[in-house]
N, C-alpha and C positions, 0 to 999 in steps of 0.2 A: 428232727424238728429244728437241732440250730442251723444244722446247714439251709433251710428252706427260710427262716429270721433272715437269715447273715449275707446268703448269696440270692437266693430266687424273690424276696418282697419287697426289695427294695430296687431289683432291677424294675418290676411291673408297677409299683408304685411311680418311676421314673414316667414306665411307657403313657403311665391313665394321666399324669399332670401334665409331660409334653401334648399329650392329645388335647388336653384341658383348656391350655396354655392356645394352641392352635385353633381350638374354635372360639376362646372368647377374644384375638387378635381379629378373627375373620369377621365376630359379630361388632368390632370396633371399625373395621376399614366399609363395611358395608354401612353401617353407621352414619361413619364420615362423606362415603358417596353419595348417601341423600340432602347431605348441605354443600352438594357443589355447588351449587347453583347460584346459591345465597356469597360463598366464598368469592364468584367469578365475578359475581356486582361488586361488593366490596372493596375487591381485586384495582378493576374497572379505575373504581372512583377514587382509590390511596394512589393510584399509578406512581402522578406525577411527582407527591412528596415520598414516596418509596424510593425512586431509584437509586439516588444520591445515598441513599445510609442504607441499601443491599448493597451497591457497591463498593460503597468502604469497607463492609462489611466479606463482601468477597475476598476485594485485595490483602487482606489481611488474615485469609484463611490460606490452610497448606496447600502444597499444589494434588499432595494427595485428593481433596474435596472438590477443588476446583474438577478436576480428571471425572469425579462422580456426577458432579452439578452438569459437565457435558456430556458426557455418554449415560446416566441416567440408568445403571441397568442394577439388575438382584444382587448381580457377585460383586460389584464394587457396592452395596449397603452392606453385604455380608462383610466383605474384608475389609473396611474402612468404617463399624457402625459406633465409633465411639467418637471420630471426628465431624460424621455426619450427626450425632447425635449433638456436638457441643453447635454444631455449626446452626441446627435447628433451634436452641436455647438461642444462639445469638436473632435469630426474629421472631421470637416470640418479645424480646426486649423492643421491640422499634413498633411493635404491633403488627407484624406480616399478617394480610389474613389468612386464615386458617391452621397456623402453625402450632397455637396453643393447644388445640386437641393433637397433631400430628407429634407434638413434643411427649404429650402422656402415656398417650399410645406408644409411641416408641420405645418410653423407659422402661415401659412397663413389658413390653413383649420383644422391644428387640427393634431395629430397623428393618431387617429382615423380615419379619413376620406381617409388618402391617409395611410392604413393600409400597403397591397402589397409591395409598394415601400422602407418603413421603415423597415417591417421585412424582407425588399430583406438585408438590408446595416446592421442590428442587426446578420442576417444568416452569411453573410462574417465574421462580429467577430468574433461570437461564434465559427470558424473555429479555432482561436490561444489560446482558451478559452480552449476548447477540449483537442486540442494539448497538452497545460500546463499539464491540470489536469491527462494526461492520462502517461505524463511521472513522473510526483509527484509518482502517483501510482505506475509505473513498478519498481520506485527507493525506494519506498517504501517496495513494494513485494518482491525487490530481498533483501533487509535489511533483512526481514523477513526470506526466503529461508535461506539466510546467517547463521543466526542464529540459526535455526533447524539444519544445518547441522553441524553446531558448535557441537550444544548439542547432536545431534546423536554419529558423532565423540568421544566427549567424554563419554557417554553412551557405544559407541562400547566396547572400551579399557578399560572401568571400569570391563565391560564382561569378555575382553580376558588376565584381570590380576584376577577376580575371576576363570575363566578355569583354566587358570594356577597354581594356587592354588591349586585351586581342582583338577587338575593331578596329583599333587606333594603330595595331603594327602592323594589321592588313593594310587598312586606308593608306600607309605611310608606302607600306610595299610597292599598290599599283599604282603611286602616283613616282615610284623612283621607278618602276618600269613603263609608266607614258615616256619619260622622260628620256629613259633608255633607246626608246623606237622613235624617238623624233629626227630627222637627220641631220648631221654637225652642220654649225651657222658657219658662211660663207666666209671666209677670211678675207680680216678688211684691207678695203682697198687702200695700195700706196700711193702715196701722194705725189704725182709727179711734181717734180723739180725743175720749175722755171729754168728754161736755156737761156744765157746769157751769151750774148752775139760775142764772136772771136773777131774781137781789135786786130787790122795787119801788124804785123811785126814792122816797125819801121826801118827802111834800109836807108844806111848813111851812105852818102851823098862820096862817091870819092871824084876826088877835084884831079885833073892832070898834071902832070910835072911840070913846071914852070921852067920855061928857058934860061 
């Protein structure tokens, strides 16, 4: 009788409250799935003063949660449900809809247990999560475009002042080879030199011997 106390009742005791445990989780996520509806207008209508204070709210959560808020799956609630649990407290403070029942439920049974209903309210984030990241990027991208177009730009013009260039060493070329095939200018003519008439030589006069 003590070994059946000590070993065997308190095992099955364990088995009948886990079971316990698992269907009043189940009777809380199905629960919660009949006020989607209601959460998704809600949702809808906070959006736009939501984003700014989820997002604070993000960047200053671990990267562990971060990691859970995008992949969204059972095993990162199971091995991460004490950061998703605080992280869940943090919007029931701003008023996330739907998170105040998804906080109760969770303390109460675990993030594991009432899975559905927490990656219903992790899914809504990750909607301004997205967002962010997707316009980082496009402002990133056009950075980048920006700058190729720069350096194209200047590339262009580097081109069309070597063209230029080289038009102008062409153009120089085939006018110093017209010049080449033209045929040498006729050497000027010398100027004849006025003939000056030759004066006789005068001949002296020789006189006779005188007697």
């Amino acid at each position: 009788m003590g070994y059946w106390k000590t070993k065997v009742l308190p095992k099955l005791k364990k088995v009948f409250e886990k079971n316990g445990t698992k269907k009043a989780a189940a009777e809380a996520s199905k629960s919660f799935d009949e006020s989607k509806e209601g959460i998704n207008t809600e949702f809808e209508e906070k959006k736009s003063e939501l984003q700014t204070k989820v997002l604070a709210i993000y960047e200053d959560s671990s990267t562990e949660i971060k990691g859970v808020i995008k992949k969204r799956d059972e095993a990162g609630l199971k091995k991460n449900s004490t950061e998703v649990q605080k992280f869940i407290d943090e919007l029931v403070k701003i008023d996330f809809p739907g998170s105040k029942a998804v906080s109760e439920a969770s303390s109460k049974f675990g993030p594991a247990l009432v899975s559905g209903p927490v990656l219903f309210v992790l899914e809504k984030v990750s909607t301004f999560i997205v967002t962010e990241e997707k316009t980082e990027e496009a402002t990133k991208t056009e950075e980048e475009t920006s700058g190729v177009k720069d350096r194209e730009i200047v590339v262009e013009e580097g081109k069309k002042e070597e063209t230029s260039e080289s038009a102008a060493e062409k153009d120089e070329e085939k006018a110093k080879a017209a010049n080449d095939s033209l045929p040498p200018p006729p050497p000027p003519a010398e100027e004849k030199q006025e003939e000056k008439p030759v004066e006789p030589t005068p001949v002296e006069k020789v006189e006779p011997p005188k007697a």
